[in-house]
DSSP file (Angstrom, degrees, kcal/mol; ACC not computed):
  #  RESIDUE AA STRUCTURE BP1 BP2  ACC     N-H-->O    O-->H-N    N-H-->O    O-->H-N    TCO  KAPPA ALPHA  PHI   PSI    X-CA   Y-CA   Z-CA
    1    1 A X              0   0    0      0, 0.0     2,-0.2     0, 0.0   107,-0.1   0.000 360.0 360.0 360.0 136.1 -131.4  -99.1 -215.9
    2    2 A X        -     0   0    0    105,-0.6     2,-0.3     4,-0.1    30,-0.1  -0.490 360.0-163.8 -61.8 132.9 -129.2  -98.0 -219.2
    3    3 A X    >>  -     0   0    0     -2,-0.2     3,-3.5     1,-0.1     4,-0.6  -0.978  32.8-100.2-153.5 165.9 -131.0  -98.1 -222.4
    4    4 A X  H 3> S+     0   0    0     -2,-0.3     4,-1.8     1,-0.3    -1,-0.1   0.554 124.6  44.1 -54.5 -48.4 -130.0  -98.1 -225.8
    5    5 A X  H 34 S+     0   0    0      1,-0.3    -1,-0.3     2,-0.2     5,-0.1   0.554 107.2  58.9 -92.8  -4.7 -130.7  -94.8 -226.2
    6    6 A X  H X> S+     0   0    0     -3,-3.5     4,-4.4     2,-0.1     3,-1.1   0.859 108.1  49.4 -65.0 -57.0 -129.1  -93.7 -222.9
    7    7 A X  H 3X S+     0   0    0     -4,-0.6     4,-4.3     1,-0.3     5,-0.3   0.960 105.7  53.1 -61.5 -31.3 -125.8  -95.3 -224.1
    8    8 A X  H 3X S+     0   0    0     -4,-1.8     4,-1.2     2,-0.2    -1,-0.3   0.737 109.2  50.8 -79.7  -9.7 -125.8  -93.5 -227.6
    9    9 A X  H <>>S+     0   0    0     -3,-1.1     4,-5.3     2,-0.2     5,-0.6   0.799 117.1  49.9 -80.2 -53.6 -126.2  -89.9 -225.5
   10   10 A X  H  X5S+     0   0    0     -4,-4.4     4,-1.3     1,-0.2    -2,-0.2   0.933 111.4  38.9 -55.3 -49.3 -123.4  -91.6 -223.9
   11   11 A X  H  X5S+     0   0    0     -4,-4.3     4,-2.0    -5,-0.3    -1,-0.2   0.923 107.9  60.2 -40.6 -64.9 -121.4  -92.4 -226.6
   12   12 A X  H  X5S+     0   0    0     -4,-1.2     4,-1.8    -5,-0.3     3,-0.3   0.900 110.2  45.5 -81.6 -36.8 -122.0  -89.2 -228.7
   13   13 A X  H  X5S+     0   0    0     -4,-5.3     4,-0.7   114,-0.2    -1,-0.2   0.940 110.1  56.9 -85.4 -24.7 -120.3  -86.7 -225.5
   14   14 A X  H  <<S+     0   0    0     -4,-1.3    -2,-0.2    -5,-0.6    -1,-0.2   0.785 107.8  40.7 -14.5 -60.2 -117.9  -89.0 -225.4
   15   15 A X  H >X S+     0   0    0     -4,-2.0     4,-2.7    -3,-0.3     3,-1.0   0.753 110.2  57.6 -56.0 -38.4 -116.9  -88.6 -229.1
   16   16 A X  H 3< S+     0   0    0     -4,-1.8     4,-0.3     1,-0.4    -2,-0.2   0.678 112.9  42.9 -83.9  -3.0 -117.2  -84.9 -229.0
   17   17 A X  T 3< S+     0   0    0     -4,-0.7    -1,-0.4     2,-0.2   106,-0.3  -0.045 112.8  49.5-108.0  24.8 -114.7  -85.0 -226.2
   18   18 A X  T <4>S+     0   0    0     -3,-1.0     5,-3.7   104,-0.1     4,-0.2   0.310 110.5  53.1 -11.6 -60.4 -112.5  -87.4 -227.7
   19   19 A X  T  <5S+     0   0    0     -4,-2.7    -2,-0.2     1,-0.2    -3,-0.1   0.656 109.0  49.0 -75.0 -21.4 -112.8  -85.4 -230.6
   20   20 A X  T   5S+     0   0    0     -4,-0.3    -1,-0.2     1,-0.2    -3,-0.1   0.890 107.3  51.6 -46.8 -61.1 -111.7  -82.3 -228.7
   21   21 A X  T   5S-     0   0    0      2,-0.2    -2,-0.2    98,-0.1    -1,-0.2   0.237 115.4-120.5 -79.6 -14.1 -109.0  -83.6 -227.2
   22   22 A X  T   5S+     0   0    0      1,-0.2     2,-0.3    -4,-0.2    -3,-0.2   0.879  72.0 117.9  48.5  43.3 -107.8  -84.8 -230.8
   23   23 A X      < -     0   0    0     -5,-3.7     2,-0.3    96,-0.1    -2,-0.2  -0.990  64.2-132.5-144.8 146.3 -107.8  -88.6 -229.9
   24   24 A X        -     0   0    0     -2,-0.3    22,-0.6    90,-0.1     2,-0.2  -0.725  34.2-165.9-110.4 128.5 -109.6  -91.2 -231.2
   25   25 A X        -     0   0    0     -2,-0.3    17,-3.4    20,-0.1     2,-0.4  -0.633  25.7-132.6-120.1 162.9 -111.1  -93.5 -228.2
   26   26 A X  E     -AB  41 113A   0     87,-1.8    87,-2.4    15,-0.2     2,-0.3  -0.920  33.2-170.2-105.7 142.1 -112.7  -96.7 -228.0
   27   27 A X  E     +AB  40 112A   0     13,-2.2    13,-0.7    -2,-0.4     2,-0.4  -0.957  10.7 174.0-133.4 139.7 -115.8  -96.1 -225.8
   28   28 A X  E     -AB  39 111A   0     83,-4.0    83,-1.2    -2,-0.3     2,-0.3  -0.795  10.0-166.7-154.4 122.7 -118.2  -99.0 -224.3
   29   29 A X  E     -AB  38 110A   0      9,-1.0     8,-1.2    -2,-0.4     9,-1.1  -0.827  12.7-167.1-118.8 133.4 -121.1  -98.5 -221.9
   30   30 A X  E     -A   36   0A   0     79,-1.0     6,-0.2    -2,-0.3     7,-0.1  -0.509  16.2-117.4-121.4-178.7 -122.5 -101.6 -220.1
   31   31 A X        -     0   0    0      4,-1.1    69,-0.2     5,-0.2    -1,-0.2   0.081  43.2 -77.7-104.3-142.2 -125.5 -102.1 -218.3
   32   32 A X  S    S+     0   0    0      1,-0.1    76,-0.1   -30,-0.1    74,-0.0   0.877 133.2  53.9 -88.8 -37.9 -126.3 -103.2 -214.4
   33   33 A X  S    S-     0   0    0     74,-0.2    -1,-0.1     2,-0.1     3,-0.1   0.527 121.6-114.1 -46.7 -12.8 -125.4 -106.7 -215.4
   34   34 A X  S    S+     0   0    0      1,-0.2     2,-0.6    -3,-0.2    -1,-0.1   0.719  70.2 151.4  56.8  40.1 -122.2 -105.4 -216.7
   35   35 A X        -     0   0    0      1,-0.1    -4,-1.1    23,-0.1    -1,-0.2  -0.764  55.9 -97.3-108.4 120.2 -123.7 -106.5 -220.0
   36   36 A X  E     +A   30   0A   0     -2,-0.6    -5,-0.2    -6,-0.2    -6,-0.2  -0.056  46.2 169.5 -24.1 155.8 -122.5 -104.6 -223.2
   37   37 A X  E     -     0   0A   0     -8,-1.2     2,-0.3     1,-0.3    -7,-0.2   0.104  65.1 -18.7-126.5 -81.1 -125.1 -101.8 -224.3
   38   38 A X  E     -A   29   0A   0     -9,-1.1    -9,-1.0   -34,-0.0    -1,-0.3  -0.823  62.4-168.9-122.3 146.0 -123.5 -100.2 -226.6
   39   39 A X  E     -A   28   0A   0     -2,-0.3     2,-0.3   -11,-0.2   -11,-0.2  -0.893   3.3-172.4-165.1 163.2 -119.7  -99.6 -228.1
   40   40 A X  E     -A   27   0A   0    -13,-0.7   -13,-2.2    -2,-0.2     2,-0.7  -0.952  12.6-158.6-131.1 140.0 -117.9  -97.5 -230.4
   41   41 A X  E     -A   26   0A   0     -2,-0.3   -15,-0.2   -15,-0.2     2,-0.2  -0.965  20.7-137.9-131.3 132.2 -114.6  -97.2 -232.0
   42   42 A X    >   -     0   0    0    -17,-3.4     3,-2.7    -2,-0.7     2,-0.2  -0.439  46.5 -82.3 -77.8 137.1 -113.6  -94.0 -233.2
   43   43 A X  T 3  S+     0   0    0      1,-0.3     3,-0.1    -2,-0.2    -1,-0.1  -0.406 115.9   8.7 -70.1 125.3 -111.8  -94.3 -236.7
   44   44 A X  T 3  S+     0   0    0      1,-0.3    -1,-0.3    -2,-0.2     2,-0.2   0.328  86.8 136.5  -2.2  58.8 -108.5  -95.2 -235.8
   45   45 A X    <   -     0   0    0     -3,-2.7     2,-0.5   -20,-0.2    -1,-0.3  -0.215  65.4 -69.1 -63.1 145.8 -108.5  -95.8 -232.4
   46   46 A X    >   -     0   0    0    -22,-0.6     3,-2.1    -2,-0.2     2,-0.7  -0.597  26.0-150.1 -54.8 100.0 -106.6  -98.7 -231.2
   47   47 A X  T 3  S+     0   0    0     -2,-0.5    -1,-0.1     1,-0.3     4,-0.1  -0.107 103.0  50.1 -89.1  40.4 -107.5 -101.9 -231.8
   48   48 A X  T 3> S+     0   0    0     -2,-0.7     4,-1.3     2,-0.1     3,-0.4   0.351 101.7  67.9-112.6 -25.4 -106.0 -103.3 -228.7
   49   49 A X  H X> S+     0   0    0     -3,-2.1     3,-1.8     1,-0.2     4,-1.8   0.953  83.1  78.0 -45.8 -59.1 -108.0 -100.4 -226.8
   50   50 A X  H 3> S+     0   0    0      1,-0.3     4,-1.3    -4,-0.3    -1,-0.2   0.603 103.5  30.4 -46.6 -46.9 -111.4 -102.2 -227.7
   51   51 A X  H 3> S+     0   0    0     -3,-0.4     4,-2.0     2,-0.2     5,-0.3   0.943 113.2  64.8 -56.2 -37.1 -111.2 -105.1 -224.9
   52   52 A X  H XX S+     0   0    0     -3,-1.8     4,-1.4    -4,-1.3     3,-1.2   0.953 113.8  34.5 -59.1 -63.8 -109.3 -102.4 -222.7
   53   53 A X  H >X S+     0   0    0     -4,-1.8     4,-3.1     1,-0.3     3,-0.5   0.952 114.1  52.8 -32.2 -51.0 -112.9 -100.4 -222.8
   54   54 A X  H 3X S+     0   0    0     -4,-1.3     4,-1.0    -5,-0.3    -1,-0.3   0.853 116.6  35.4 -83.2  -9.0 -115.1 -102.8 -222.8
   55   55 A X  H <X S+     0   0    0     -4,-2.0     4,-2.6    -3,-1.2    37,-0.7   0.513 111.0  63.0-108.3   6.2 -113.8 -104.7 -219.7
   56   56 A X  H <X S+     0   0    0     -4,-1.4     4,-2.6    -3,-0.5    11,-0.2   0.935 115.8  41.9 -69.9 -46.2 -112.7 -100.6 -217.8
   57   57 A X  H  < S+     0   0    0     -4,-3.1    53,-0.2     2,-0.2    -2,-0.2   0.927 112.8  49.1 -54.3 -51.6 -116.9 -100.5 -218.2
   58   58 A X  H >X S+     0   0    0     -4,-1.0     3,-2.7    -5,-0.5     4,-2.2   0.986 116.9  40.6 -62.8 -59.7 -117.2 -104.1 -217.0
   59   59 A X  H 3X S+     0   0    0     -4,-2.6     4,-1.3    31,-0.3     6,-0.3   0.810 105.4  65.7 -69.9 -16.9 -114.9 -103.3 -213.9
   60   60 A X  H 3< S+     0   0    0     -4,-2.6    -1,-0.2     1,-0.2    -2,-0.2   0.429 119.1  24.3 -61.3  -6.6 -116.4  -99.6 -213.0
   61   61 A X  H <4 S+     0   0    0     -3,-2.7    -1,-0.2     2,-0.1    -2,-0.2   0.544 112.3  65.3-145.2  27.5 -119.7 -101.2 -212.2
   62   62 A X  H  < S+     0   0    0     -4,-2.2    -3,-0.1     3,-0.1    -2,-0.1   0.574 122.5  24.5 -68.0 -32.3 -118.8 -104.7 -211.2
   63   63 A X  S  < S-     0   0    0     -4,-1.3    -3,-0.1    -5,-0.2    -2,-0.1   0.488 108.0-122.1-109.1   5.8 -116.8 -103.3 -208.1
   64   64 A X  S    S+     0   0    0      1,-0.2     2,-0.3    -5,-0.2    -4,-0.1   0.708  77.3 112.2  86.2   6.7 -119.0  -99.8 -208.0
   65   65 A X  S    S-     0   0    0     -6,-0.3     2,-0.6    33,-0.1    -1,-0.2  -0.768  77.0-111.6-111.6 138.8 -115.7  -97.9 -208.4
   66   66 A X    >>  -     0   0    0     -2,-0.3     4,-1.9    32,-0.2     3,-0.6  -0.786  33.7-122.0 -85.7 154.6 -114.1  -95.9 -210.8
   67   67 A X  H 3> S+     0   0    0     -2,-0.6     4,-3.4    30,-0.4     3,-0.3   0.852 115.9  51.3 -44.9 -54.4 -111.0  -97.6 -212.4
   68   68 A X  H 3> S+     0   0    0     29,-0.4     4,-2.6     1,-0.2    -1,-0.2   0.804 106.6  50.8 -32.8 -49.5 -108.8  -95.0 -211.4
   69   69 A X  H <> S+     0   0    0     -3,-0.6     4,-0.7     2,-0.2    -2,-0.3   0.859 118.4  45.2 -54.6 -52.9 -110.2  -95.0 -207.4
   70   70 A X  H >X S+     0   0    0     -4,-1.9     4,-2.3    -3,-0.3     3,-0.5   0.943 110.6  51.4 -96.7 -44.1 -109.4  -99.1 -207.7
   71   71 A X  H >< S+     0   0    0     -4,-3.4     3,-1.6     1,-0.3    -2,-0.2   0.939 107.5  53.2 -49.2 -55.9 -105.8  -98.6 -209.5
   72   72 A X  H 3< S+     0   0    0     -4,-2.6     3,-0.4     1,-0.3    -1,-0.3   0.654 110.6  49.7 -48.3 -23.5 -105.1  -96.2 -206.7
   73   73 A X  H << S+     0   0    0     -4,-0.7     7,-2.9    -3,-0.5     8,-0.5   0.472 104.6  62.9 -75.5  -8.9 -106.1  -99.4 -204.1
   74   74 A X    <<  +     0   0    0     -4,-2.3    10,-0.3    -3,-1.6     8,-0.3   0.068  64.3 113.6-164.7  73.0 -104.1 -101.6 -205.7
   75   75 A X  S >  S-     0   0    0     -3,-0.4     3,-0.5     1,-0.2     2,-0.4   0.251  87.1 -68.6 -51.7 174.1 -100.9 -100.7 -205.5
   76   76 A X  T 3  S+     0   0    0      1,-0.2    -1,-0.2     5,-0.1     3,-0.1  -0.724 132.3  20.8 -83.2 137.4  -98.3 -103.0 -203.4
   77   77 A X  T 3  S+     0   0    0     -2,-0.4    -1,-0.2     1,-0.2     2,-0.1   0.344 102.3 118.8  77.6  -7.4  -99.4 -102.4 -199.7
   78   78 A X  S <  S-     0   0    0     -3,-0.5     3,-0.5     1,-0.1    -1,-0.2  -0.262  82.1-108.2 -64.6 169.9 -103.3 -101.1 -200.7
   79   79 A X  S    S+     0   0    0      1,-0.2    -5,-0.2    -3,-0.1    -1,-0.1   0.520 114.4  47.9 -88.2  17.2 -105.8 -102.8 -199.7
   80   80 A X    >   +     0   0    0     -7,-2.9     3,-0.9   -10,-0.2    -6,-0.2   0.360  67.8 148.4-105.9  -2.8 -106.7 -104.2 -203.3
   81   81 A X  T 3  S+     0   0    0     -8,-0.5    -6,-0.2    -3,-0.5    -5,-0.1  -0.107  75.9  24.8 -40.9 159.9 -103.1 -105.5 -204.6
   82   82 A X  T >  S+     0   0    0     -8,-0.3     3,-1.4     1,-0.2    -1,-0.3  -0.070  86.1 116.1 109.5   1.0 -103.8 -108.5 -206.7
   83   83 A X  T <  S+     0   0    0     -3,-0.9    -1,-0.2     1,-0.3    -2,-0.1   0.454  73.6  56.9-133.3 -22.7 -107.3 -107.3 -207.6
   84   84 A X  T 3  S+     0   0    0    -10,-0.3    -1,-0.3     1,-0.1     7,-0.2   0.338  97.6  68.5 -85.8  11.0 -106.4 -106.9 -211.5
   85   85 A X  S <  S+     0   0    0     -3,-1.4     2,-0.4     3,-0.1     3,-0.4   0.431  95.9 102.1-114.4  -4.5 -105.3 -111.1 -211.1
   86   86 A X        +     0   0    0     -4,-0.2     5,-0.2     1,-0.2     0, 0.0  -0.835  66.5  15.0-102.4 133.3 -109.1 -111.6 -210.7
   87   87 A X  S >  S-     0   0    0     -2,-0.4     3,-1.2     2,-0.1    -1,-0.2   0.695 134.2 -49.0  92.0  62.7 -111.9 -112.6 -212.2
   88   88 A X  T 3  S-     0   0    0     -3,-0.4    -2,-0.2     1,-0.3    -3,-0.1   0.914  98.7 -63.7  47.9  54.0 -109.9 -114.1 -214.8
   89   89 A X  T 3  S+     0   0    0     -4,-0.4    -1,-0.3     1,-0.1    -3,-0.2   0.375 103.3 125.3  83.9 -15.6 -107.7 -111.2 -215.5
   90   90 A X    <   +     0   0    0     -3,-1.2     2,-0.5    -5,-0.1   -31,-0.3   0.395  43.4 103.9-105.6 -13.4 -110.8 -109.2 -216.7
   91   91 A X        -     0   0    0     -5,-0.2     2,-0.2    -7,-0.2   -35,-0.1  -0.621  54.9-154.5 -82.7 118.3 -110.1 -106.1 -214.1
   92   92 A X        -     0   0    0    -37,-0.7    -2,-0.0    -2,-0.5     4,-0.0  -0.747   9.0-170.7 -99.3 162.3 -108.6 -102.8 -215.2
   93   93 A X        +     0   0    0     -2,-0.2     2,-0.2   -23,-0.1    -1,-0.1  -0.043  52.5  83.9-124.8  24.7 -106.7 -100.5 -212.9
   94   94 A X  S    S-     0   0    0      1,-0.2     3,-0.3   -23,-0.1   -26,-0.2  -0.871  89.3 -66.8-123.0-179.6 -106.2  -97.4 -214.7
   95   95 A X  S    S+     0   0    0     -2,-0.2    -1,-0.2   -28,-0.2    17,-0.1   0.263  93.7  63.7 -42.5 153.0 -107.7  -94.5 -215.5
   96   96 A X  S    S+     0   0    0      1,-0.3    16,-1.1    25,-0.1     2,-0.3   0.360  71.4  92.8 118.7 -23.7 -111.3  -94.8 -218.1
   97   97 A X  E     +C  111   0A   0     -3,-0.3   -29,-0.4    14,-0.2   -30,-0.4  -0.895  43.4 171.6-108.6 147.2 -113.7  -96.4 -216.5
   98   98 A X  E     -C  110   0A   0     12,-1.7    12,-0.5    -2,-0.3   -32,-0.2  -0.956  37.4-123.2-139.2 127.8 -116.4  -94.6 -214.4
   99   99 A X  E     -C  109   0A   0     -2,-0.4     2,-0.6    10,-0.2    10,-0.3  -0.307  38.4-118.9 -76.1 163.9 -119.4  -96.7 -213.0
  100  100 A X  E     -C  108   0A   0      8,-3.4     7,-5.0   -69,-0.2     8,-1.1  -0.714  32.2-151.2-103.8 128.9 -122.9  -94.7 -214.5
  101  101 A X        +     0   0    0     -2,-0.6     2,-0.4     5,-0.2     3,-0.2  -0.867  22.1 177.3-109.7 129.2 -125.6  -93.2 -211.8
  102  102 A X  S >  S-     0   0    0     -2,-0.6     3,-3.0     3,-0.5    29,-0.0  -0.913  83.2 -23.2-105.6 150.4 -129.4  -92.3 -211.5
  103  103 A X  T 3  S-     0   0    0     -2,-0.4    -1,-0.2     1,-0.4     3,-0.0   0.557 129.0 -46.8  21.4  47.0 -130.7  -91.1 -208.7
  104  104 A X  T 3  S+     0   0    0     -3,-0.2     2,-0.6     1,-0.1    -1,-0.4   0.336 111.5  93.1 108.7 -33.2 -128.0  -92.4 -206.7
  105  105 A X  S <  S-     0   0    0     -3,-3.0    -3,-0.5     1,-0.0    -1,-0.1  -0.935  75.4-101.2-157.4 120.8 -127.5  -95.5 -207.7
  106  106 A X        +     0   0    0     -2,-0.6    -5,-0.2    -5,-0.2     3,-0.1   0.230  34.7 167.2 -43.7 109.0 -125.3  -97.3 -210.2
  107  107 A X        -     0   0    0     -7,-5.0  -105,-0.6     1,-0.3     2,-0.3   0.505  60.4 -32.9 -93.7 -14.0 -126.9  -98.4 -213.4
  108  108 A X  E     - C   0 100A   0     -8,-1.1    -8,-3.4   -76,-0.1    -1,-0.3  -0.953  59.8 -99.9 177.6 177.2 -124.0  -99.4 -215.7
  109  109 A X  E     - C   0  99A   0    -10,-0.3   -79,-1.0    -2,-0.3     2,-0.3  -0.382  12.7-154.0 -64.2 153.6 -120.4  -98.6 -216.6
  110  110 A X  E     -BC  29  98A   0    -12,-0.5   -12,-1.7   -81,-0.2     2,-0.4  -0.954  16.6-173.6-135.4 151.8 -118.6  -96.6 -219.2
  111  111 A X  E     -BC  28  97A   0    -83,-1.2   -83,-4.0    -2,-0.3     2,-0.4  -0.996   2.5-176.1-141.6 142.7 -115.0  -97.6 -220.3
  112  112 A X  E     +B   27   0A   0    -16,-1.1     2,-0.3    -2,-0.4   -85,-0.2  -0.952   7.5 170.4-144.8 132.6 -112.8  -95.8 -222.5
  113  113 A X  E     +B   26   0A   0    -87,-2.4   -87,-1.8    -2,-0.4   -67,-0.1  -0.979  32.1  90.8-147.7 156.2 -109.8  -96.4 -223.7
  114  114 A X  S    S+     0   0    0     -2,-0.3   -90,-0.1   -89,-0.2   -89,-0.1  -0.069  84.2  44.0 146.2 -47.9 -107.1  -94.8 -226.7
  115  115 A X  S    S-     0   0    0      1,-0.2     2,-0.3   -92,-0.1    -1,-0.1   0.430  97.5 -55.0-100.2-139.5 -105.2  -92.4 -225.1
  116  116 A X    >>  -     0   0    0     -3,-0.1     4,-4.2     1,-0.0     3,-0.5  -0.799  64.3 -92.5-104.0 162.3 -103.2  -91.6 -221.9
  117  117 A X  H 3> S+     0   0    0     -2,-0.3     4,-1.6     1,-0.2     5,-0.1   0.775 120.1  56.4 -43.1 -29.2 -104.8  -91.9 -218.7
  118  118 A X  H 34 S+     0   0    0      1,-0.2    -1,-0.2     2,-0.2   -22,-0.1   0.770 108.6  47.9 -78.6 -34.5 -106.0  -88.5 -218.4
  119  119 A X  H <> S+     0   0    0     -3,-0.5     4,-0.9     2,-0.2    -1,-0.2   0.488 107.6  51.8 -72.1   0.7 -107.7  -88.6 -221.5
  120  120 A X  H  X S+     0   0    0     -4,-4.2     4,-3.1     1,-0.2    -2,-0.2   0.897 111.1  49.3 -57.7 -40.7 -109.3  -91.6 -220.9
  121  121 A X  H  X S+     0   0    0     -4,-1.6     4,-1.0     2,-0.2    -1,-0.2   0.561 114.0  48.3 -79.7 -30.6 -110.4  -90.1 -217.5
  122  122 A X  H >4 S+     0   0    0      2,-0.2     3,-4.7     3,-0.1     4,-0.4   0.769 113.6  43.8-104.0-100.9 -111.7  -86.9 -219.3
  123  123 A X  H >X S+     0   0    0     -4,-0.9     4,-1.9     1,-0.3     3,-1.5   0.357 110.8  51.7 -18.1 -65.6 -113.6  -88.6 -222.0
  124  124 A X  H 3X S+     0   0    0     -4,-3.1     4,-1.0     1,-0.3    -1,-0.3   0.805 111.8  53.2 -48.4 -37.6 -115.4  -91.4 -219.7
  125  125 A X  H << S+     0   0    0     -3,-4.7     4,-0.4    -4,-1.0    -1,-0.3   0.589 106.2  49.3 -98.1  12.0 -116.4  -88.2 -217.6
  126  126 A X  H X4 S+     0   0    0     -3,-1.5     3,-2.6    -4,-0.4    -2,-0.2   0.919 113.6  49.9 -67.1 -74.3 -117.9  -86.5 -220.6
  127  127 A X  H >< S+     0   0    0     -4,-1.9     3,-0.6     1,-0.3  -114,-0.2   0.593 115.0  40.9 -27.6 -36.0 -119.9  -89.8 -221.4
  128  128 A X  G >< S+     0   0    0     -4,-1.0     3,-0.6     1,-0.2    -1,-0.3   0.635 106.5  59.2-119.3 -11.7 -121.2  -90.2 -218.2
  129  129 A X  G <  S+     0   0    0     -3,-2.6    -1,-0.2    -4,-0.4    -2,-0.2   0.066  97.4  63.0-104.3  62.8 -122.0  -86.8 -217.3
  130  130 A X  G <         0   0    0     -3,-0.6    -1,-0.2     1,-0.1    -2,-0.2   0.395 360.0 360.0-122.7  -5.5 -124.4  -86.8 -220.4
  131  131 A X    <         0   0    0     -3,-0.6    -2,-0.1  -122,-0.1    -3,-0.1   0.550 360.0 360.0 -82.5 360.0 -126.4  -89.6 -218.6
């Protein structure tokens, strides 16, 4: 299970690799529930990012996938097409989200979002490997 003080570990390599990278991220770590924990925005991140996060978190541990792994299924002719048209829209397919593990087995999400994919993708896996 995430707790609080898991997400703010999460959070804080997150920032410093945000801050590396010299982009300012929205970051949001959810629980097993997909239930908010924690979230940050970084001082002038993009305030369209902030849903983009918090539902990249929601959809890395809702399907058990990172967002990147699901964009790449669903493409036209994967076997996920349509898959962002579900749950009321509420499904990312790019890069940023990574579901969070102990011992194996998925305890929460992180989503990030600000940048290009690649830093999203870098940032989220700073965050998550501080868990």
């Amino acid at each position: 299970m995430i707790q609080l003080a898991d997400a703010r570990r999460i959070l804080a390599a997150a920032e410093k690799k945000a801050e590396e990278l010299g982009q300012p991220m929205n970051v949001a770590v959810v629980d097993e529930g997909g239930n908010l924990v924690a979230f940050e925005r970084m001082e002038n991140a993009w305030l369209g990012s902030i849903d983009i996060a918090q539902k990249k978190a929601w959809t890395s541990r809702a399907f058990d996938i990172s967002t990147k792994d699901l964009g790449n299924n669903s493409q036209p002719g994967q076997q996920f097409f349509g898959i962002n048209a579900s749950n009321d829209g509420k499904v990312m397919i790019f890069a940023g989200g990574l579901p969070l593990k102990k011992d194996g087995k998925v305890v929460g999400g992180v989503g990030v979002s600000g940048g290009s994919g690649v830093q999203d993708q870098a940032v989220a896996e700073a965050g998550a490997a501080a868990l």
